[in-house]
C-alpha positions as CSV (number, residue, x, y, z in Angstrom):
1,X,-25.3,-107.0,3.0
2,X,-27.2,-107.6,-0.1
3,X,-25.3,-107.0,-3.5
4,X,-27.9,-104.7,-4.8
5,X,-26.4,-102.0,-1.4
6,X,-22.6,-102.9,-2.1
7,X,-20.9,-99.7,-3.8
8,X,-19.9,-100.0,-7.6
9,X,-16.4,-100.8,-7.2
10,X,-15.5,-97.7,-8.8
11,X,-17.0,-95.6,-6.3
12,X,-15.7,-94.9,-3.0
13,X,-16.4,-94.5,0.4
14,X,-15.8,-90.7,0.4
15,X,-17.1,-90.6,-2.7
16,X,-20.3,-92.0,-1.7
17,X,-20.7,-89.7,1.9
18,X,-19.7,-86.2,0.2
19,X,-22.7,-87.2,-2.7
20,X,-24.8,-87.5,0.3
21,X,-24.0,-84.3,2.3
22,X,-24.8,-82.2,-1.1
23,X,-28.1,-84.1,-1.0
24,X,-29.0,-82.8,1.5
25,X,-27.8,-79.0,1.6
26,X,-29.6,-79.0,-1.8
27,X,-32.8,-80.2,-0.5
28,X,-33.9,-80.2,3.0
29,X,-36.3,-82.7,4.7
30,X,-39.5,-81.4,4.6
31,X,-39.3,-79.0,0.9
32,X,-40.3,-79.2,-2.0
33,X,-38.2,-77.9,-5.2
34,X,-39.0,-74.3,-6.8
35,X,-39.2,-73.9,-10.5
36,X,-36.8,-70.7,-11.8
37,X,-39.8,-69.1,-13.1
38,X,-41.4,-69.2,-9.4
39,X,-38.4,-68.2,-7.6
40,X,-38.2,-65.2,-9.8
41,X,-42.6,-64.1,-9.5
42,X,-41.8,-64.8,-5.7
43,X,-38.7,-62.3,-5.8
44,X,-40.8,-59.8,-7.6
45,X,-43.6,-59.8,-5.1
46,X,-42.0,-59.4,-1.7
47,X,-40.0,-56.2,-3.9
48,X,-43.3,-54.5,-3.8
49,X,-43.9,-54.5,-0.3
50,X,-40.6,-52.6,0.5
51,X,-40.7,-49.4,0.8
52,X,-38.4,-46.5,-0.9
53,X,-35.3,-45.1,0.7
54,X,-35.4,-41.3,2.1
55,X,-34.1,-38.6,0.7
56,X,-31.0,-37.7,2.8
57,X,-28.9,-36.3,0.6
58,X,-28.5,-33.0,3.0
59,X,-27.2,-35.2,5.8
60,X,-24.3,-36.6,3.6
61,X,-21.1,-35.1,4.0
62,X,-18.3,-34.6,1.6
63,X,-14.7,-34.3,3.0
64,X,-12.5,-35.6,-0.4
65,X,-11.8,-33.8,-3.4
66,X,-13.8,-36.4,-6.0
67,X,-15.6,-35.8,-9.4
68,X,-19.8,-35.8,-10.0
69,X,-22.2,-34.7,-12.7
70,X,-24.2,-32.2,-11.6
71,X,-27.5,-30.1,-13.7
72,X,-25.6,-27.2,-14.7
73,X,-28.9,-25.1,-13.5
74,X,-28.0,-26.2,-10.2
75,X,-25.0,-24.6,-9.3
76,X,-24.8,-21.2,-8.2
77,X,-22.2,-18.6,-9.0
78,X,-19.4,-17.5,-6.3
79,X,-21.1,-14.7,-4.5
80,X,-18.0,-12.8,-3.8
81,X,-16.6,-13.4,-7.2
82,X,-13.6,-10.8,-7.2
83,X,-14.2,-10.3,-10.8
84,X,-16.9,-7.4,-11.4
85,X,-15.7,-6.2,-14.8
86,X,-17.4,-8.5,-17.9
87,X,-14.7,-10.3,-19.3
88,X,-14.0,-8.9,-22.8
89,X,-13.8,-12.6,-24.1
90,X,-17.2,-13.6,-23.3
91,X,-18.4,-14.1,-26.3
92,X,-15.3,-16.6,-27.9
93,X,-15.5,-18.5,-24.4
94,X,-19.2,-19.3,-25.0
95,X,-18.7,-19.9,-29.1
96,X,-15.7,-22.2,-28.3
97,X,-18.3,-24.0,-25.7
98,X,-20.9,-23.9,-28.2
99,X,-19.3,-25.4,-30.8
100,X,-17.2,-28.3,-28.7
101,X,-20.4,-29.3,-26.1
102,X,-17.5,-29.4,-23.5
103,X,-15.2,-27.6,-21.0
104,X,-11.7,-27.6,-21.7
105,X,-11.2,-28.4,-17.9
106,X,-14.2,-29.4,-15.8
107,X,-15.6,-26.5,-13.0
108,X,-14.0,-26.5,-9.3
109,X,-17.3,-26.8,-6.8
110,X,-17.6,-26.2,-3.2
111,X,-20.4,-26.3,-0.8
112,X,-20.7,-23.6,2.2
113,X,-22.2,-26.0,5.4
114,X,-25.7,-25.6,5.5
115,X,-26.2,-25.0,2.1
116,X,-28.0,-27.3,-0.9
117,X,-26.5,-26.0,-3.8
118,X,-22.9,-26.4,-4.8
119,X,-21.5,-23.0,-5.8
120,X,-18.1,-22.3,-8.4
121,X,-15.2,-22.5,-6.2
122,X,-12.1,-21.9,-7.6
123,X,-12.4,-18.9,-10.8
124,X,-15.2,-20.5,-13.6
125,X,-17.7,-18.2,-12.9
126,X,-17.5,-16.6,-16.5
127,X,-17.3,-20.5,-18.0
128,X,-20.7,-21.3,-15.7
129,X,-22.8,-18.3,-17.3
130,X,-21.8,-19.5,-20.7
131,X,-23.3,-23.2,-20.2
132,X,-26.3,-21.8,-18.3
133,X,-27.1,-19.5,-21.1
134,X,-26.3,-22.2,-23.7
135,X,-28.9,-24.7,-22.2
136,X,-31.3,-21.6,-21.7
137,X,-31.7,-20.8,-25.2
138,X,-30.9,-24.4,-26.9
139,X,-32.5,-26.7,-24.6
140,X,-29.5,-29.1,-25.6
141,X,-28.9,-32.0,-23.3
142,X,-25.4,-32.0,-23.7
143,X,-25.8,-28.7,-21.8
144,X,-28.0,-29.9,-19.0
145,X,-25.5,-31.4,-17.0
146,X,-21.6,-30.7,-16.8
147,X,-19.1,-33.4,-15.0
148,X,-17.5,-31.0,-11.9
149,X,-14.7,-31.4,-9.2
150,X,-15.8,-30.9,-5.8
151,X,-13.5,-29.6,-3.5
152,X,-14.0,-29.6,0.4
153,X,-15.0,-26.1,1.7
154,X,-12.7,-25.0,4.2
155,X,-13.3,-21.1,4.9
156,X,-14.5,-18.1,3.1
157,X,-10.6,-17.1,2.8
158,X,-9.7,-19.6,1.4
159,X,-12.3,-20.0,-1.3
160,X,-11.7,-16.1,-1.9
161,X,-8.0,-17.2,-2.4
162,X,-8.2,-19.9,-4.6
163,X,-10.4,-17.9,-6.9
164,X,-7.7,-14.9,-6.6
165,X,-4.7,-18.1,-8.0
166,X,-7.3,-18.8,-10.9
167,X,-7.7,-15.3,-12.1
168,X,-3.4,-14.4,-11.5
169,X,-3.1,-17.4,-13.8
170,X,-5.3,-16.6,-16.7
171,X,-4.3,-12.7,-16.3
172,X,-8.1,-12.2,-16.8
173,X,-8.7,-9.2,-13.9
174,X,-8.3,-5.2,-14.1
175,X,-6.2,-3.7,-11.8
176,X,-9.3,-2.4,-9.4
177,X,-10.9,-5.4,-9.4
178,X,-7.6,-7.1,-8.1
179,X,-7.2,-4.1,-5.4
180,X,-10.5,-4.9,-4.2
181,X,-10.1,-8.3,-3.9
182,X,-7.0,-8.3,-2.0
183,X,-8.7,-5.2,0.3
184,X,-11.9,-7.9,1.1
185,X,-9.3,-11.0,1.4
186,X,-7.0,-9.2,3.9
187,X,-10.5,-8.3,6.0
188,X,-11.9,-11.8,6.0
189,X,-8.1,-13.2,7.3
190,X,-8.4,-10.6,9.9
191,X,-12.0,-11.4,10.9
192,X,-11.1,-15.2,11.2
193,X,-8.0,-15.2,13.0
194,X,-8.8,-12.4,14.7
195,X,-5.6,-10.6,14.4
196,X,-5.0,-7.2,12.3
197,X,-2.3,-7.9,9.4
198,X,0.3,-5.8,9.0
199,X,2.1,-4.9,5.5
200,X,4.9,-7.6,5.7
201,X,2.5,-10.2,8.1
202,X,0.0,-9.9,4.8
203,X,2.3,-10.5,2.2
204,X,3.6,-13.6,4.0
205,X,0.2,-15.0,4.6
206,X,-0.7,-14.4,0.9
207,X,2.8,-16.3,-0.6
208,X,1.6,-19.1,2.2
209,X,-1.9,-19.3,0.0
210,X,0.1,-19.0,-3.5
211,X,-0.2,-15.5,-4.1
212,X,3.6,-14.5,-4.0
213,X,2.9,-10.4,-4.4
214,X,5.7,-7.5,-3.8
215,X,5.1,-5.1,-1.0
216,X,5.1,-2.4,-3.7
217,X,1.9,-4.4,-5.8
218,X,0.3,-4.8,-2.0
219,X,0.3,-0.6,-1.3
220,X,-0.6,0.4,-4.8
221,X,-3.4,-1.6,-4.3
222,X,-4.0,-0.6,-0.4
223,X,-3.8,3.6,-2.2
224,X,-6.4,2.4,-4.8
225,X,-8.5,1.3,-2.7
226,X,-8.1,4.0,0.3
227,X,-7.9,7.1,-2.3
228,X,-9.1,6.8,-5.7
229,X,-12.6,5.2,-5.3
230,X,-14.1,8.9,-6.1
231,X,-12.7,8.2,-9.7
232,X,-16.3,5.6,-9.8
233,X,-16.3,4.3,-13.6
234,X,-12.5,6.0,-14.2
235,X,-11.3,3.3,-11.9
236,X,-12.0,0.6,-14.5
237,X,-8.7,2.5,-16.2
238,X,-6.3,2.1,-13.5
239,X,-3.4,0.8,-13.9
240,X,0.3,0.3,-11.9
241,X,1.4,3.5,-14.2
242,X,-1.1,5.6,-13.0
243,X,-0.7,5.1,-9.2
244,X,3.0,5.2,-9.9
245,X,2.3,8.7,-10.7
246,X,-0.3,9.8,-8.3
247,X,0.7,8.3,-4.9
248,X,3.9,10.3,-4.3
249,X,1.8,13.9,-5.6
250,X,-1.2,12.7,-3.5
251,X,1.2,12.1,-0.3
252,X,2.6,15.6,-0.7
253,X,-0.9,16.5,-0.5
254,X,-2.1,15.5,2.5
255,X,1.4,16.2,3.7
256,X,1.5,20.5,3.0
257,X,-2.2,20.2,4.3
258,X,-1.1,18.7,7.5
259,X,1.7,21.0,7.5
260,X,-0.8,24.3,7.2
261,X,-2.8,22.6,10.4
262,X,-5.8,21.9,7.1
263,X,-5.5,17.9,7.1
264,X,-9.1,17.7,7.6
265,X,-10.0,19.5,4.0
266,X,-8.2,16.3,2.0
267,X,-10.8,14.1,1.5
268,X,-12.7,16.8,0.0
269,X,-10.0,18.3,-1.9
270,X,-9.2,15.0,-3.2
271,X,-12.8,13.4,-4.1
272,X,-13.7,16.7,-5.7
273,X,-10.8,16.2,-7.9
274,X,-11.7,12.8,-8.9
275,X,-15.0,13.4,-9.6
276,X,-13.9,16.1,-12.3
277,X,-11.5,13.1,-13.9
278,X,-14.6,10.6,-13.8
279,X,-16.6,13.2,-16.0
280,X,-13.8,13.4,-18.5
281,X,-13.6,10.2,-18.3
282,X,-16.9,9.5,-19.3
283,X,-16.8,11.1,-22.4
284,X,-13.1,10.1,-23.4
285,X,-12.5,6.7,-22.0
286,X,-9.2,8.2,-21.1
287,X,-8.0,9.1,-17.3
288,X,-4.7,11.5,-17.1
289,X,-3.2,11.5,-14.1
290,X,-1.6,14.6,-15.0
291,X,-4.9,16.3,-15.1
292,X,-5.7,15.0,-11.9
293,X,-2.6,16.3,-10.1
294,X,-3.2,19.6,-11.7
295,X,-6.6,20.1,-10.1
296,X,-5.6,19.2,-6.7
297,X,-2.6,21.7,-7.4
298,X,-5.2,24.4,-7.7
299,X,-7.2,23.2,-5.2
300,X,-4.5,22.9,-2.5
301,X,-3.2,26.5,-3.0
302,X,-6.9,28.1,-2.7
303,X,-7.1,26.5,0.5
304,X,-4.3,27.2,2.1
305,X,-4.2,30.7,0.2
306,X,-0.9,30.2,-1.6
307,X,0.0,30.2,-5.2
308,X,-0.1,27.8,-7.4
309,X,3.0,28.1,-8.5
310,X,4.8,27.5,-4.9
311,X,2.6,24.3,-4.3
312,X,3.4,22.9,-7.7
313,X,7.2,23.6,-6.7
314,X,7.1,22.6,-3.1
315,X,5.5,19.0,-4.4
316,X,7.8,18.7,-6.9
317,X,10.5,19.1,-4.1
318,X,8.8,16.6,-1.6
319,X,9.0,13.9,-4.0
320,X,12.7,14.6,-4.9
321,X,13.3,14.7,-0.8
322,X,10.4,12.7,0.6
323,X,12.7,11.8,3.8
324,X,13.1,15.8,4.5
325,X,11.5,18.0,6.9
326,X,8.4,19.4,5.4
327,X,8.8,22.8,6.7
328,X,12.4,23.3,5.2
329,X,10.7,22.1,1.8
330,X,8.3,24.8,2.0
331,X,10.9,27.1,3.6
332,X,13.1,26.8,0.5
333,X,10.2,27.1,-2.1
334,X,8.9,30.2,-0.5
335,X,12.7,31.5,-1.2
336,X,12.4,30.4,-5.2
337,X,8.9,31.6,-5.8
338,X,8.9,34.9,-4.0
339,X,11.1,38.0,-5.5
340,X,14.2,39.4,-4.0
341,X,13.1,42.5,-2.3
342,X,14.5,45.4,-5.4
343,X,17.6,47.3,-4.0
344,X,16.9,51.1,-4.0
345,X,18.0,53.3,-6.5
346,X,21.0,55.2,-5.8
347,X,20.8,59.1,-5.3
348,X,21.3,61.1,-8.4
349,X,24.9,62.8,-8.6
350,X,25.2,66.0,-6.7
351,X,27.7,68.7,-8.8
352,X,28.9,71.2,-6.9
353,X,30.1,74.4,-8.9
354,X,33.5,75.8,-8.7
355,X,35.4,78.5,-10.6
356,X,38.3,77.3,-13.2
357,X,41.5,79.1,-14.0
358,X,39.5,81.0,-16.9
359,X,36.8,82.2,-14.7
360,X,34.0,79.9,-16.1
361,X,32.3,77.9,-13.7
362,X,32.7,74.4,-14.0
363,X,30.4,71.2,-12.5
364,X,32.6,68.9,-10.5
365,X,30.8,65.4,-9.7
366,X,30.4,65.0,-5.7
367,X,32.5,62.0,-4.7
368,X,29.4,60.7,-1.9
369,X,31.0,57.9,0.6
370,X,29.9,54.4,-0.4
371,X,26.6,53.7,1.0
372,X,26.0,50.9,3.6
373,X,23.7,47.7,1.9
374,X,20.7,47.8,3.0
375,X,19.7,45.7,5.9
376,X,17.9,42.8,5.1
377,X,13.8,42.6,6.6
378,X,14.3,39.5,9.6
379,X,11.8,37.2,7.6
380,X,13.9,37.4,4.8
381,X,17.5,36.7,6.5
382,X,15.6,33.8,8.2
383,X,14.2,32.6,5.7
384,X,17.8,32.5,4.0
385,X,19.3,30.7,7.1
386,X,16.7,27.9,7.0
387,X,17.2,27.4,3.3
388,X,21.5,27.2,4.4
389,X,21.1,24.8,6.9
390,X,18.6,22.6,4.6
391,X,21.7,22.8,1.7
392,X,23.9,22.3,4.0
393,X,21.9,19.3,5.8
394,X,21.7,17.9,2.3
395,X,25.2,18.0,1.3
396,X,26.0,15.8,4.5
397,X,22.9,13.8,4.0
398,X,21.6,14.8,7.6
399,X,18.6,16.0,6.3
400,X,16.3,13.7,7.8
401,X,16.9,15.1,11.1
402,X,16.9,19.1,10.5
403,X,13.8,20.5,11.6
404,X,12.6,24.2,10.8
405,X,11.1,26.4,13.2
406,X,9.9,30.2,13.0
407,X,9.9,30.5,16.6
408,X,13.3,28.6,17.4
409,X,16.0,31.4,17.9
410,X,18.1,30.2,14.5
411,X,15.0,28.8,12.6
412,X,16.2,25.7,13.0
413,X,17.2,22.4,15.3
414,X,18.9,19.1,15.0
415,X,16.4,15.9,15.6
416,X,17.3,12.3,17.2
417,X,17.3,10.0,14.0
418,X,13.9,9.0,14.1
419,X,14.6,5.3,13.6
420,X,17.3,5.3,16.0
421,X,20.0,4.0,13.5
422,X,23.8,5.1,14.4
423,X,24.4,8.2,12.7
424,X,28.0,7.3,11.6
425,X,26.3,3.7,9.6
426,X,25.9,4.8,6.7
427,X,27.6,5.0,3.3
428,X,28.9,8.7,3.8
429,X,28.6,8.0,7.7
430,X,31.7,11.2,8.7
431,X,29.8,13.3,6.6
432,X,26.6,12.8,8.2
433,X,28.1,13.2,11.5
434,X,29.8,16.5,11.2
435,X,26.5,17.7,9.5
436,X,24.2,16.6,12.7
437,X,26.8,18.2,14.9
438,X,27.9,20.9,13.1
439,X,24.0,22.2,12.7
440,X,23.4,21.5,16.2
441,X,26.4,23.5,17.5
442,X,25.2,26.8,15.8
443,X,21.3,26.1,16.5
444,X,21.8,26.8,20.3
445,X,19.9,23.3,21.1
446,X,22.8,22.3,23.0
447,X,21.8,24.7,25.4
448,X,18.9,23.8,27.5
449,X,17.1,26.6,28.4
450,X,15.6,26.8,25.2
451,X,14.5,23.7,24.9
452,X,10.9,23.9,26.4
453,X,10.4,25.4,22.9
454,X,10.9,22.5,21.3
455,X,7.6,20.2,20.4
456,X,6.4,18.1,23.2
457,X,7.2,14.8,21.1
458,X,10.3,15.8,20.3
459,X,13.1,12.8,21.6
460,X,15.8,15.8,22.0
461,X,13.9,17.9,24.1
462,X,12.5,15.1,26.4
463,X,15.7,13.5,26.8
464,X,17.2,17.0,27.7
465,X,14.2,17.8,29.9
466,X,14.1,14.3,31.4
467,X,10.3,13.8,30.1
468,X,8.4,11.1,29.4
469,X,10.3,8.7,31.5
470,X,13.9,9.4,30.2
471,X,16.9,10.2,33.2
472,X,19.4,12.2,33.5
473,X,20.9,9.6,31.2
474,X,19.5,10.2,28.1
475,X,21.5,12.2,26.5
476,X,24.8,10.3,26.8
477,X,22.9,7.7,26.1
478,X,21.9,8.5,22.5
479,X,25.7,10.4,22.0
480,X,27.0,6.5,23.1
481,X,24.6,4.8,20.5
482,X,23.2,6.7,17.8
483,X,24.6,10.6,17.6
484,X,28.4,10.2,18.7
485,X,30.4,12.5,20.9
486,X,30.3,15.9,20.1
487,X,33.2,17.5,17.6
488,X,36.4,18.4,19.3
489,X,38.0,21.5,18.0
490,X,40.6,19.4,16.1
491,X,38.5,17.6,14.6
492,X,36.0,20.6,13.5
493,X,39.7,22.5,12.6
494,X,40.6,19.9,10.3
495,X,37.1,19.6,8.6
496,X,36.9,23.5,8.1
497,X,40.1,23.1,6.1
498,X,38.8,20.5,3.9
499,X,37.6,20.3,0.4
500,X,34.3,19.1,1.4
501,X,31.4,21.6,-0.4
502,X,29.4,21.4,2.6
503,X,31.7,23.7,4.3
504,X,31.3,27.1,2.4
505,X,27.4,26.9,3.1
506,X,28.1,26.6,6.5
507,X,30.5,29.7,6.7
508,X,28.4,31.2,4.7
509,X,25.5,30.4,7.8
510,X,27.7,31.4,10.5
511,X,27.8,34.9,8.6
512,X,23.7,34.8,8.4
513,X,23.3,34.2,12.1
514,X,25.6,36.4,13.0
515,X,23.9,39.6,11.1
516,X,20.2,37.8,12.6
517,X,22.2,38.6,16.2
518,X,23.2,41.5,15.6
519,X,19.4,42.6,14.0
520,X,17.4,40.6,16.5
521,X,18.5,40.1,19.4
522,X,15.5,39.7,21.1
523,X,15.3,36.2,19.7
524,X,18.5,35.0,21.5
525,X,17.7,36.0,24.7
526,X,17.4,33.3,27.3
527,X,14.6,32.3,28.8
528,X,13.8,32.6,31.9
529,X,13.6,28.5,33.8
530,X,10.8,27.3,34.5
């Protein structure tokens, strides 16, 4: 080995094969070196001859919530928007927009599948119109496109929902609007579950999608909507005050039309009503339910050919008693609104002429024998029972289960709870049992031959009459769970000589069936079995 091929002696051995090994990475047998400037025409050149990417932009999918800039041209309002009235602070949203260039808080977008266009998803429809308007008539870029979060879309419920939290938040919608809404949103959970909601299964669902509402919010809404829409432009003035004030008159309503066998005539009655409020409205911007109630008074009593007067009284009575018996209601309005028959006049004093000590004649007055009170008509004395056993029912709080009948032989009959509940459970619990009994004791319903003149659904009569399923059982069966044994004489002894005030009414019934006995007997007679 030559000198000239020995290695410096500061180099070595590894040294000398890792030089080589970069050598030859760098530049392989066989190449030449490329200038920077080449390398970069060269890179240029073979750009040209690819061709551009397509468009699939529809075939992406987006399943995370995440933030993009969208033309503000290009996104569509929420079709179902449960706002329809303008919002009365249009015009300061779009000057505050105006004058910042900018959203406070950037718009909520979805996407339905299938569809190009994103669309408002969650309440911003009112912020949209502004910026669209804004870059209509300014043709400012810092309108053209607006930053957005997208949100997945996960059903027409749900975007209906989360537009429903928006608006509850900023307090923004009317009262119809919101019944609406609620009306549509319980129909589309319905459609997709394919189950019917009931009252309590709603409000669960809706406090599941944060939209905690009362029961009582959920049926003024569910009466707005099934009632008043014959109010048209009026219903822009609803309000929770006004249906507090015309659902228990409008129930009354339909329930003295049912009562007259004229349920069918209430959507007439009723529309015909609103429509006279909607004109007043028009012209006053003001809706009294008052006025409204007052109508439908007056057309309830033409119908069913009444006076005003007693269906103004018998409503007002329904909604102080709305558990009661609708027939005793009426029963005891009749009593208030019609007069007393007029007693007759006495006859004028006979004198008969007699012949004093001093020969003149003198008139002695004609002692007559007291004259027997006149018998009352039988309409009228029953019409007086049936208003005793409904004070009487009332004072013991067994109301709810006294039913008044023309054709029953007293006028009236004790009813099976309807909801089955012990009789005894409640707060005044003896009083309510001594009324059920005591009423049924004088009503003859304890007796069965009368009982095929009961009404076909009534639980007394088929549990007597062993319809509809029921044994011979039935009866004890309810006196075991819900009605109690019947009163023992003791018992009744002891509760006759009590303070109670329920007790003079019921004398004072005994004494009114007996004379109805005694005038029409026909009505007691027993029928013959079938």
């Amino acid at each position: 080995m030559s000198a000239q091929d020995r290695l410096p002696a500061s180099v070595t051995v590894a040294d000398a094969a890792r030089k080589a090994q970069q050598r030859d990475l760098a530049q392989p047998n066989g190449t030449r070196t490329i200038s920077p400037v080449d390398l970069r025409a060269r890179l240029v050149k073979e750009s040209l001859n690819v061709g551009l990417p397509l468009d699939n932009s529809h075939q992406l999918s987006i399943d995370t919530e995440s933030q993009m800039t969208l033309p503000v041209m290009d996104i569509t309002h929420y079709d179902k928007n449960p706002r329809k009235a303008i919002n009365d602070q249009y015009d300061v949203i779009k000057e505050s927009i105006r004058s910042t260039k900018q959203l406070t808080s950037p718009l909520v977008v979805t996407r339905r599948p299938g569809q190009e266009k994103y669309m408002v998803g969650k309440g911003g429809n009112t912020r949209l119109t502004a910026l669209q308007e804004l870059f209509s008539e300014t043709g400012d870029a810092a309108f053209q496109y607006v930053v957005v979060t997208y949100t997945p879309w996960v059903s027409e419920s749900s975007t209906l929902s989360a537009h429903l939290v928006e608006n509850e938040l900023r307090g923004e919608m009317i009262f119809w609007d919101k019944a609406r809404a609620y009306a549509d949103l319980k129909q589309m959970i319905e459609s997709e579950t394919g189950n019917a909601l009931s009252a309590r299964a709603f409000e669960q669902t809706l406090k599941e999608r944060g939209l905690p509402l009362g029961k009582t919010t959920l049926s003024y809404f569910n009466f707005a909507v099934t009632h008043l829409a014959g109010l048209g432009e009026a219903c822009k003035s609803l309000s929770r005050p006004v249906i507090s004030e015309l659902q228990p008159a409008f129930n009354v309503f339909e329930r003295l039309l049912k009562h007259k066998q004229q349920i069918q005539a209430w959507p007439e009655l009723r529309d015909q009503a609103l429509k006279r409020a909607e004109h007043s409205w028009l012209s006053s911007r003001s809706l009294e339910p008052a006025r409204v109630i007052e109508h439908l008074e007056h057309a309830v009593a033409t119908k069913l050919g009444e006076t005003v007067e007693l269906v103004r009284l018998a409503r007002q009575l329904c909604q102080q008693h709305p558990g009661e018996d609708i027939a005793g209601l009426v029963a005891q309005t009749r009593l208030q609104t019609e007069p007393a028959s007029t007693p007759p006049l006495p006859p004028p004093n006979t004198a008969e002429t007699s012949v004093g000590k001093n020969g003149n004649a003198t008139e002695r007055p004609e002692n007559p024998a007291p004259a027997m009170p006149e018998q009352k008509p039988k309409t009228e004395l029953l019409d007086a029972i049936q208003d005793l056993a409904t004070r009487f029912a009332r004072l013991t709080e067994s109301a709810d289960c006294l039913r008044l009948a023309q054709d029953w032989p007293t006028g009236f009959y004790m009813e099976v709870p309807e909801n089955d509940e012990p009789i005894d459970l409640t707060e005044n619990g003896a009083d309510r049992y001594f009324g059920w009994w005591m009423l049924a004791m004088l009503s003859e319903q304890l007796d069965g031959a009368w009982s095929g003149s009961m009404p076909a659904d009534s639980t007394w009569r088929q549990a007597q009459r062993q319809e509809h399923g029921r044994d011979e059982f039935a009866l004890q069966h309810y006196m075991d769970t819900i009605l109690g044994m019947p009163i023992d004489p003791l018992s009744l002894g002891k509760r006759l000589a009590s303070a109670s005030p329920s007790v003079p009414v019921w004398l004072e019934l005994v004494a009114a069936l007996r004379t109805l006995r005694g005038t029409a007997p026909e009505r007691f007679a027993v029928a013959a079995p079938e």
